[in-house]
DRENKEVO-506065 format. One record per residue: residue number from 1; residue in three letters; x, y, z of N, C-alpha, C in turn. Coordinates in steps of 0.2 Angstrom, whole numbers. Example, Ala and Ser with C-alpha at 12.3 -4.5 7.8 and 13.67 -1.06 7.14 Angstrom:
BEGIN
{nr=1	rest=Ala	n.px=66	n.py=-28	n.pz=39	ca.px=62	ca.py=-22	ca.pz=39	c.px=66	c.py=-16	c.pz=39}
{nr=2	rest=Ser	n.px=64	n.py=-11	n.pz=35	ca.px=68	ca.py=-5	ca.pz=36	c.px=64	c.py=0	c.pz=39}
This chain:
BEGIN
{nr=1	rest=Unk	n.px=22	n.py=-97	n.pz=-14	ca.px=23	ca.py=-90	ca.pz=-15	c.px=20	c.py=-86	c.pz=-8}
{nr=2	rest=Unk	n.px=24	n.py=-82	n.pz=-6	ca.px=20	ca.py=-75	ca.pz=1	c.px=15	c.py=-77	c.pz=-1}
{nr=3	rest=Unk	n.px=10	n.py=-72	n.pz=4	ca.px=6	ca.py=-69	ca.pz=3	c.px=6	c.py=-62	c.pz=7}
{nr=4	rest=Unk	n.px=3	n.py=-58	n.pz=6	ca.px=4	ca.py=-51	ca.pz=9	c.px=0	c.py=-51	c.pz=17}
{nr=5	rest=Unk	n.px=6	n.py=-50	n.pz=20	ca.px=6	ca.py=-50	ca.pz=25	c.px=-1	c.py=-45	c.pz=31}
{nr=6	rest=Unk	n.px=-5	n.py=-48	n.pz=36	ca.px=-7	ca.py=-41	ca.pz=39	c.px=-3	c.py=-37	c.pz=41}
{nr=7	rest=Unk	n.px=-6	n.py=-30	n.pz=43	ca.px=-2	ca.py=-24	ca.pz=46	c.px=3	c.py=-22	c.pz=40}
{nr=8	rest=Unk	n.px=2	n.py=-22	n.pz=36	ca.px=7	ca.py=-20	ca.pz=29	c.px=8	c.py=-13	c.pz=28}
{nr=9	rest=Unk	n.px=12	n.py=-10	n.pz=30	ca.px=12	ca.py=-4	ca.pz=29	c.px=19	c.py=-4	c.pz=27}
{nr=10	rest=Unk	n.px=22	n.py=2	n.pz=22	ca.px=27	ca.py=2	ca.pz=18	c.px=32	c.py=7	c.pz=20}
{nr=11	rest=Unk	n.px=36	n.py=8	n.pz=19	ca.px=41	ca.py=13	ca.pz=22	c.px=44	c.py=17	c.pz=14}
{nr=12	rest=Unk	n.px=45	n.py=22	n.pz=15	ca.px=45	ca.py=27	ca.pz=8	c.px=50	c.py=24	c.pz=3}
{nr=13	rest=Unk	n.px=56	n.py=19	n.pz=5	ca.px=61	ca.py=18	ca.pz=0	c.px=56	c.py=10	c.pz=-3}
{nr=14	rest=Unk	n.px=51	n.py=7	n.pz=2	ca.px=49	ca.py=3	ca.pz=-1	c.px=43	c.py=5	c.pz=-6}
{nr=15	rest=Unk	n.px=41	n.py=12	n.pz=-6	ca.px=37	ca.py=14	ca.pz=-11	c.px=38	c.py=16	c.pz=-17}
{nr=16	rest=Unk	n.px=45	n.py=18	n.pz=-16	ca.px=50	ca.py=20	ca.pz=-22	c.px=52	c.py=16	c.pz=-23}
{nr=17	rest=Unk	n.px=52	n.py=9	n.pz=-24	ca.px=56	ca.py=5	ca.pz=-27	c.px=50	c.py=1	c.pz=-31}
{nr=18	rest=Unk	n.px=45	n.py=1	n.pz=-27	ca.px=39	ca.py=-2	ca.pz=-30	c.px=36	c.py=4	c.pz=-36}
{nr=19	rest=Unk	n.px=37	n.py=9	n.pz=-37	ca.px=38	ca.py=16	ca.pz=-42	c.px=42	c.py=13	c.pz=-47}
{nr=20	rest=Unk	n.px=46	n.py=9	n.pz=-45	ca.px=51	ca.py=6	ca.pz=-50	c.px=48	c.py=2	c.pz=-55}
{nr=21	rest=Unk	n.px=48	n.py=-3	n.pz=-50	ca.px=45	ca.py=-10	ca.pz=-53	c.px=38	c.py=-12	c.pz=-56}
{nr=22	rest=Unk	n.px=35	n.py=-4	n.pz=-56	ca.px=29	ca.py=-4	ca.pz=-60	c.px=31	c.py=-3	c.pz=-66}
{nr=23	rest=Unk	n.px=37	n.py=1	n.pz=-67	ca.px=38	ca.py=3	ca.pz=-73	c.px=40	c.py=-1	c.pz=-81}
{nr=24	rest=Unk	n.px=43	n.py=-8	n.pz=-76	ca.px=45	ca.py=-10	ca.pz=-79	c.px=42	c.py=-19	c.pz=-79}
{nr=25	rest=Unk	n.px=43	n.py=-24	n.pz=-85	ca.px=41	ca.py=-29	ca.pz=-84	c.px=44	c.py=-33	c.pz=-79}
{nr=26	rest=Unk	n.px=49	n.py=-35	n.pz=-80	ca.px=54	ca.py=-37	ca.pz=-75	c.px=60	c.py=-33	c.pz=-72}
{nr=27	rest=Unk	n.px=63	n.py=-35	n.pz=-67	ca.px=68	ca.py=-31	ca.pz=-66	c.px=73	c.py=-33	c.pz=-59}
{nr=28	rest=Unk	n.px=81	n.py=-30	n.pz=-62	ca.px=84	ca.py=-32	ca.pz=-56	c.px=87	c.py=-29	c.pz=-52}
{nr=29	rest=Unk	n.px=89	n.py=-33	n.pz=-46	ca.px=91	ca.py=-25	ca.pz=-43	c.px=97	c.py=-21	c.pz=-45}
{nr=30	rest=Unk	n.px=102	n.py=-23	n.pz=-46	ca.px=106	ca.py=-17	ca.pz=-52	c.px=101	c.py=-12	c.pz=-55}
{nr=31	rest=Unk	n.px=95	n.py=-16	n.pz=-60	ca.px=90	ca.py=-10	ca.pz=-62	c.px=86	c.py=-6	c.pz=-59}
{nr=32	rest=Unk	n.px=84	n.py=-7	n.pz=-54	ca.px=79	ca.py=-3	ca.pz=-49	c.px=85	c.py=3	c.pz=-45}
{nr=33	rest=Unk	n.px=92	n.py=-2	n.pz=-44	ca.px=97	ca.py=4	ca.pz=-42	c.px=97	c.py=8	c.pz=-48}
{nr=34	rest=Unk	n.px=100	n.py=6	n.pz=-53	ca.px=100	ca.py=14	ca.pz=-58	c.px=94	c.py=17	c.pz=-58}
{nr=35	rest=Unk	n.px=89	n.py=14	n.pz=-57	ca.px=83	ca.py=21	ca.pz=-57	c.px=83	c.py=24	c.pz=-49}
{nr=36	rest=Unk	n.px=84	n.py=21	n.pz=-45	ca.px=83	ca.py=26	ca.pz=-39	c.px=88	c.py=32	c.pz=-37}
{nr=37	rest=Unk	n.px=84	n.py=39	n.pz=-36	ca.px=89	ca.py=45	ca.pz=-35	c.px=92	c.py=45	c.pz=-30}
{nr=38	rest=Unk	n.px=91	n.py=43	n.pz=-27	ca.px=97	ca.py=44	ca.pz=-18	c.px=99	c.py=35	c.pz=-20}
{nr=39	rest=Unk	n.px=106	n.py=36	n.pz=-22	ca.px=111	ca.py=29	ca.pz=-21	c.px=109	c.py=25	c.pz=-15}
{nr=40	rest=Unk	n.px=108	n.py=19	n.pz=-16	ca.px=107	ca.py=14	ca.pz=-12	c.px=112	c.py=10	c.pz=-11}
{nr=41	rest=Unk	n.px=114	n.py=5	n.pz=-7	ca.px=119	ca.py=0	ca.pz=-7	c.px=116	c.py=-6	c.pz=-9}
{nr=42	rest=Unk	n.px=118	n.py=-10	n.pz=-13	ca.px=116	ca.py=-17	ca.pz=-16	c.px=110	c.py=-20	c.pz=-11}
{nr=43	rest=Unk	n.px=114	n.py=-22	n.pz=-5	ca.px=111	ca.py=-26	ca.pz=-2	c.px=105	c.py=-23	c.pz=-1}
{nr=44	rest=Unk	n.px=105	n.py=-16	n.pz=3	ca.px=98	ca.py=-12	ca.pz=3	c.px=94	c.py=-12	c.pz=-3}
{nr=45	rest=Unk	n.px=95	n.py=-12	n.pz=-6	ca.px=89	ca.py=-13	ca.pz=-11	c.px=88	c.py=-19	c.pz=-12}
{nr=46	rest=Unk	n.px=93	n.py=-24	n.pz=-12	ca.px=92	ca.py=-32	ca.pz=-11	c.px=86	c.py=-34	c.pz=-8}
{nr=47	rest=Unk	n.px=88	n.py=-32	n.pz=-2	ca.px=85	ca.py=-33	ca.pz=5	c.px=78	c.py=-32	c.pz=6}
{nr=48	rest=Unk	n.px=77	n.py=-24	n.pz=2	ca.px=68	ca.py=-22	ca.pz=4	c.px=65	c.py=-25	c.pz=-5}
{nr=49	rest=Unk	n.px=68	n.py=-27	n.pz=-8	ca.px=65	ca.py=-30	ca.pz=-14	c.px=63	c.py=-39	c.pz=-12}
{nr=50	rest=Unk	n.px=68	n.py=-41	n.pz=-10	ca.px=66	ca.py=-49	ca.pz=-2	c.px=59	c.py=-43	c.pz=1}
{nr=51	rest=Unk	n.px=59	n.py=-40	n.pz=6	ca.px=53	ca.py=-40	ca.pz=9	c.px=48	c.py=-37	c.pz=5}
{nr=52	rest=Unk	n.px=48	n.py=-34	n.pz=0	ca.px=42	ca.py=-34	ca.pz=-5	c.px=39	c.py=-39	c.pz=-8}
{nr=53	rest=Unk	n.px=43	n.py=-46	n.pz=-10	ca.px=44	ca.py=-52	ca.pz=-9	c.px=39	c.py=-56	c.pz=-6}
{nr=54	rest=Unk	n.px=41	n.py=-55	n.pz=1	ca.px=38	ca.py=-59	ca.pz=5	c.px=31	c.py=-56	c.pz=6}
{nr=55	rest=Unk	n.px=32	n.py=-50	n.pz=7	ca.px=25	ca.py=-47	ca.pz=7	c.px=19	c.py=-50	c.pz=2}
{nr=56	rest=Unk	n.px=21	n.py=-52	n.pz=-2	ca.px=15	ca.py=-54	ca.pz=-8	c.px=16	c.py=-48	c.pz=-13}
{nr=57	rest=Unk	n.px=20	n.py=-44	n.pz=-13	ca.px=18	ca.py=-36	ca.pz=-15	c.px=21	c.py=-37	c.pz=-24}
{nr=58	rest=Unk	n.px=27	n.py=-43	n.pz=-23	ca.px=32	ca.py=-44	ca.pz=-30	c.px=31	c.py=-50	c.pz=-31}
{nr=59	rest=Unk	n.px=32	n.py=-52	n.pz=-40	ca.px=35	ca.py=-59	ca.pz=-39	c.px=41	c.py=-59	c.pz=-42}
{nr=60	rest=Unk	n.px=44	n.py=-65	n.pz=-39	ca.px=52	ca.py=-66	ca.pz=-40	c.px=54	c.py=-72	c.pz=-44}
{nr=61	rest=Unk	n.px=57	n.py=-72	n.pz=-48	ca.px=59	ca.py=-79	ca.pz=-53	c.px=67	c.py=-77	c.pz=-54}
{nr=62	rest=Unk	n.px=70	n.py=-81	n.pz=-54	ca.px=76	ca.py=-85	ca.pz=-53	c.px=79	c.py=-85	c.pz=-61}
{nr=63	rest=Unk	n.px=85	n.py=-81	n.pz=-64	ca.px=86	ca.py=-81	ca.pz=-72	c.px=92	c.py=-82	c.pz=-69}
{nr=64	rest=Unk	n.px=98	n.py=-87	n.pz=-72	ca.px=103	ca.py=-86	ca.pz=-72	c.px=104	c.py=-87	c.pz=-65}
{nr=65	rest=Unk	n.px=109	n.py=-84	n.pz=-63	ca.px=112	ca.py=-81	ca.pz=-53	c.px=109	c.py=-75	c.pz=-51}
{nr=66	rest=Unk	n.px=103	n.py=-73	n.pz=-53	ca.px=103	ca.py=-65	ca.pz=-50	c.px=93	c.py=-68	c.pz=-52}
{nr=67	rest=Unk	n.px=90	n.py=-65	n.pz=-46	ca.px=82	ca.py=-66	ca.pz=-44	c.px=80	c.py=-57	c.pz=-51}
{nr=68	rest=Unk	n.px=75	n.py=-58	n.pz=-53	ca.px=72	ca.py=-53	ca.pz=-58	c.px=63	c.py=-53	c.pz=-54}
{nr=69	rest=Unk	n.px=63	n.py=-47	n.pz=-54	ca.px=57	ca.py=-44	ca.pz=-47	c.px=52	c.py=-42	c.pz=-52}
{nr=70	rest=Unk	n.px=46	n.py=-44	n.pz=-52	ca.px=40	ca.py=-39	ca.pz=-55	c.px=33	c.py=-38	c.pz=-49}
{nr=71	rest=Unk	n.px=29	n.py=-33	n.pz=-52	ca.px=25	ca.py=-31	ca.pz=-48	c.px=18	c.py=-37	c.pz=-46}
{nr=72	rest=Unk	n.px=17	n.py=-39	n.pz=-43	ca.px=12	ca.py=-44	ca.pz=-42	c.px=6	c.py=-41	c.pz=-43}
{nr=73	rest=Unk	n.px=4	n.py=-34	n.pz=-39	ca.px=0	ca.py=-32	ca.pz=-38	c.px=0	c.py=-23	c.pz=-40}
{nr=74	rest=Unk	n.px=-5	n.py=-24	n.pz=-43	ca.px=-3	ca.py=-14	ca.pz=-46	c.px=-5	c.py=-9	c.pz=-42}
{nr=75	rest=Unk	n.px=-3	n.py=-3	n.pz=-43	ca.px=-6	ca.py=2	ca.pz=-37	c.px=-11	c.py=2	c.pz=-32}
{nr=76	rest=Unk	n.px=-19	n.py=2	n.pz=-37	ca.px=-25	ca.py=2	ca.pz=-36	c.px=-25	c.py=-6	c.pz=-30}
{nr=77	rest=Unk	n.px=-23	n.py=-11	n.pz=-33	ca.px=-23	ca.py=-14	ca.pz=-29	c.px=-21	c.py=-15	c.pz=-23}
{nr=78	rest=Unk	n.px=-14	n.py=-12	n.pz=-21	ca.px=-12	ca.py=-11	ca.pz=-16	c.px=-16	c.py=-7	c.pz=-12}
{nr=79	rest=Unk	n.px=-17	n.py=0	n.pz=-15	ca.px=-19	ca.py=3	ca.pz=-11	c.px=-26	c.py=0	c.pz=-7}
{nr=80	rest=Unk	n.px=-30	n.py=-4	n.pz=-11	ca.px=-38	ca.py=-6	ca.pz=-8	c.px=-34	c.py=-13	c.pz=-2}
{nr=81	rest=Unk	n.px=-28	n.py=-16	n.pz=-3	ca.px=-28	ca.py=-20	ca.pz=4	c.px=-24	c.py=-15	c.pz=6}
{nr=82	rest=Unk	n.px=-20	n.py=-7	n.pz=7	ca.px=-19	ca.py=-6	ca.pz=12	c.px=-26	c.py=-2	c.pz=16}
{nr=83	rest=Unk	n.px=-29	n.py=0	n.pz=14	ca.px=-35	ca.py=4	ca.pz=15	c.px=-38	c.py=-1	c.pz=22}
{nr=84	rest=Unk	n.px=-41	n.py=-7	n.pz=17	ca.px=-44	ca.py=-11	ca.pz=22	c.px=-39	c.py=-12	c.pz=26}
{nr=85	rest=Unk	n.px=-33	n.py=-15	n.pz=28	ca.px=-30	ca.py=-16	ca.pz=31	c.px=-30	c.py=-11	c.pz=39}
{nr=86	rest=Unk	n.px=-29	n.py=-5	n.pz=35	ca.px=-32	ca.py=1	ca.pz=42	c.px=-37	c.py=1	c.pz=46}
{nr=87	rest=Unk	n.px=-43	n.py=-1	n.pz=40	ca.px=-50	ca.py=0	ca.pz=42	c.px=-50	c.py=-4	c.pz=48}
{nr=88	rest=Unk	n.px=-47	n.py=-12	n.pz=46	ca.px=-47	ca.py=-17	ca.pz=51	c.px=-44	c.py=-17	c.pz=57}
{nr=89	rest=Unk	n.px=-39	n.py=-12	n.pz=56	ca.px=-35	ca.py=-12	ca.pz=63	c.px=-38	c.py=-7	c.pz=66}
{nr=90	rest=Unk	n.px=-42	n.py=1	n.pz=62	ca.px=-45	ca.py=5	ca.pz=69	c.px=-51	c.py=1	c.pz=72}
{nr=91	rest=Unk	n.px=-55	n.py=-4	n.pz=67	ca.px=-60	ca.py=-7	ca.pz=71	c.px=-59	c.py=-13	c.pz=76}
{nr=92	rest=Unk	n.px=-53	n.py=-15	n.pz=74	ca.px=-51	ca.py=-18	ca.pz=80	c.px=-49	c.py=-15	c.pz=87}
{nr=93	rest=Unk	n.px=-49	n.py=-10	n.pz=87	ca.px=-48	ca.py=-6	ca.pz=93	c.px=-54	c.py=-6	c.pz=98}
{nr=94	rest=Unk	n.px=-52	n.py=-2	n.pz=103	ca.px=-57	ca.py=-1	ca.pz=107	c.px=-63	c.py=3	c.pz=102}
{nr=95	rest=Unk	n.px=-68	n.py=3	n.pz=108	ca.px=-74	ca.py=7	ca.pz=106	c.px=-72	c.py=15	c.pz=104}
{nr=96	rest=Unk	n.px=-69	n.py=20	n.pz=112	ca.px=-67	ca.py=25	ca.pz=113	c.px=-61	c.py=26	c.pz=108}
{nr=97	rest=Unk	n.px=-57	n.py=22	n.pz=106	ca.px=-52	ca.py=23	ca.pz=100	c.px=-54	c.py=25	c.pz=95}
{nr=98	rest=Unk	n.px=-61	n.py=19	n.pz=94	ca.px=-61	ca.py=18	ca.pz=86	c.px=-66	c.py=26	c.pz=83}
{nr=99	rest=Unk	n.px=-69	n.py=29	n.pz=89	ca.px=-75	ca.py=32	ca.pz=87	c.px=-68	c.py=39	c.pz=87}
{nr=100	rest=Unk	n.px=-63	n.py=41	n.pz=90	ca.px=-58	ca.py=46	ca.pz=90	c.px=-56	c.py=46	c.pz=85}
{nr=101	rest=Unk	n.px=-54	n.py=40	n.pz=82	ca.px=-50	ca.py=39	ca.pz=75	c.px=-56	c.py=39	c.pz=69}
{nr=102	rest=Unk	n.px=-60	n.py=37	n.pz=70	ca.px=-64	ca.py=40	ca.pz=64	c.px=-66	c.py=48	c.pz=64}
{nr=103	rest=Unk	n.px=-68	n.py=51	n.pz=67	ca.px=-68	ca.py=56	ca.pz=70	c.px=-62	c.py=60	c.pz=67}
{nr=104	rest=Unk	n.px=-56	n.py=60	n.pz=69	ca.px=-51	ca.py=62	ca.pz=67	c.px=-49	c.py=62	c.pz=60}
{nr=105	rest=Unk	n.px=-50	n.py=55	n.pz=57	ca.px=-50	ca.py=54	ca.pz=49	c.px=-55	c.py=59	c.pz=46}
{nr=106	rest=Unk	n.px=-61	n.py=58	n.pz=47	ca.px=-64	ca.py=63	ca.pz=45	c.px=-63	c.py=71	c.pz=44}
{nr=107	rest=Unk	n.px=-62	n.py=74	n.pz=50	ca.px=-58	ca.py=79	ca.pz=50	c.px=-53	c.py=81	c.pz=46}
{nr=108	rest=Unk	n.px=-48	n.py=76	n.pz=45	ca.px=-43	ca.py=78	ca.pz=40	c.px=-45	c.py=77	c.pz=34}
{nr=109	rest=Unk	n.px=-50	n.py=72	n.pz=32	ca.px=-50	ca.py=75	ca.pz=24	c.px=-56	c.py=80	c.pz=24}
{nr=110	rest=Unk	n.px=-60	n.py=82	n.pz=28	ca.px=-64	ca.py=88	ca.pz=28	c.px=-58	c.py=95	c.pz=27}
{nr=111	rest=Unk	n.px=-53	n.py=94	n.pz=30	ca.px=-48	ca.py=100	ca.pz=30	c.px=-46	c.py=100	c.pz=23}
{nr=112	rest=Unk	n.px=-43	n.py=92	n.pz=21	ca.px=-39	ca.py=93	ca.pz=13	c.px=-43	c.py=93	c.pz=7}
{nr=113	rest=Unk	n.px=-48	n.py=89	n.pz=9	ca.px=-54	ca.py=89	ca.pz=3	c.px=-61	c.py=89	c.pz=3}
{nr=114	rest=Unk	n.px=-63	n.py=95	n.pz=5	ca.px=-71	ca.py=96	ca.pz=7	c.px=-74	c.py=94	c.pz=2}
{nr=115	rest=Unk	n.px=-74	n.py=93	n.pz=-4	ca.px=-78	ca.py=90	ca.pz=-8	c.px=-79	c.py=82	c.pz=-9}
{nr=116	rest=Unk	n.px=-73	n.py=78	n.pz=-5	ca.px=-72	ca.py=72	ca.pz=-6	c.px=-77	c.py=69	c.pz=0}
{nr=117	rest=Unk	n.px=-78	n.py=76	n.pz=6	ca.px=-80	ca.py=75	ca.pz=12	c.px=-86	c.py=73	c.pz=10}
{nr=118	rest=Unk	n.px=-88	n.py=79	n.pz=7	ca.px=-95	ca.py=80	ca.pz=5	c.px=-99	c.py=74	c.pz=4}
{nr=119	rest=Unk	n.px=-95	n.py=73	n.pz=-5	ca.px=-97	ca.py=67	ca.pz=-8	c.px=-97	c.py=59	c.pz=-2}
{nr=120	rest=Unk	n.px=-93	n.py=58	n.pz=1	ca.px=-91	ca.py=52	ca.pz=5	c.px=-99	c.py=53	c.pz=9}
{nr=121	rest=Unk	n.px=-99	n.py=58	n.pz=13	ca.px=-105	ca.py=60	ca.pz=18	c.px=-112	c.py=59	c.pz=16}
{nr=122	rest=Unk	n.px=-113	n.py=62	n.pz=9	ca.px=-118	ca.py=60	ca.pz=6	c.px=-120	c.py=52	c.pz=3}
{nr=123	rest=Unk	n.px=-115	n.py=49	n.pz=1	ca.px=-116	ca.py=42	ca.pz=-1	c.px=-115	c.py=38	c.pz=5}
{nr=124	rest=Unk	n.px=-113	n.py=38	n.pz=11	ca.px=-115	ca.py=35	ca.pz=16	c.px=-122	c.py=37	c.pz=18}
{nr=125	rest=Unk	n.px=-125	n.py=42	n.pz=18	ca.px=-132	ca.py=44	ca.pz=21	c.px=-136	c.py=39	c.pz=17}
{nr=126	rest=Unk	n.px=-135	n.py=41	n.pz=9	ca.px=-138	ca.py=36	ca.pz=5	c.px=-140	c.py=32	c.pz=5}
{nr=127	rest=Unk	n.px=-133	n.py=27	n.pz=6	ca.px=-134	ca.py=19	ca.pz=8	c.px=-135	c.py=17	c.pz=13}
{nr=128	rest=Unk	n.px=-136	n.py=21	n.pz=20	ca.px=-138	ca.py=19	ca.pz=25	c.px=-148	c.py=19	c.pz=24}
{nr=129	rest=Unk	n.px=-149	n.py=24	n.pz=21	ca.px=-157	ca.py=25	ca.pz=21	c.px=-158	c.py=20	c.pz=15}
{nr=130	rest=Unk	n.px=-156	n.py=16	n.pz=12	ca.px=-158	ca.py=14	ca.pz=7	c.px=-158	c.py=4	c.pz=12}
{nr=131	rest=Unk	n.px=-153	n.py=3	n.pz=17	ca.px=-153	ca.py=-1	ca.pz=20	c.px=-161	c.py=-1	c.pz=26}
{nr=132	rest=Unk	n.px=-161	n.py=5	n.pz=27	ca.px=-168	ca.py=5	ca.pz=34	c.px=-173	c.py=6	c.pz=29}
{nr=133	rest=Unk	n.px=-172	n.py=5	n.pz=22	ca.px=-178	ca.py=5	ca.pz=19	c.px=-183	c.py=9	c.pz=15}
């Protein structure tokens, strides 16, 4: 079986298919095409259902001649390896990158949700004080 790949980041048709295939136990691509609103071509949806696949993100069993796709992993879950995954590649960066790109992070959700700031701000003070003793 995959395993989900580092640098994983999804592109909108692959998040709306994965919209799909939570919804349902198993599923094929024929069914994922009738639930998506912008018409796809077979293979396209074929295709990014294969790299959901590989990803680690689906699993895939073999019924008859046609592969039936379900979710491997649920929302929440996805979302906490894409999360770290970010985490890892801005702390891989440089020093001056990394301190720019948090910095900026910051800022944006201070813009969209100053309460979320808040709260984040204060439970890192927390935890740090609680480390120094």
């Amino acid at each position: 079986m995959p395993t989900t790949l580092p640098g994983m980041i999804l592109g909108p048709l692959e998040r709306r298919i994965l919209e799909v295939t939570w919804e349902f136990d198993e599923c094929s691509v024929r069914e994922v095409m009738r639930r998506l609103t912008r018409k796809r071509a077979y293979t396209t949806v074929m295709t990014t259902l294969d790299r959901l696949y590989q990803k680690g993100i689906l699993n895939r069993t073999r019924v008859g001649g046609r592969f039936l796709y379900s979710a491997r992993l649920g929302r929440q879950e996805l979302e906490k390896i894409m999360a770290r995954d970010l985490v890892a590649r801005v702390l891989g960066s440089s020093t001056t990158s990394r301190e720019l790109i948090v910095s900026s992070l910051l800022e944006a959700i201070r813009r969209q949700d100053a309460r979320l700031f808040d709260k984040s701000v204060v439970t890192m003070a927390r935890a740090k004080r609680r480390r120094l003793g």
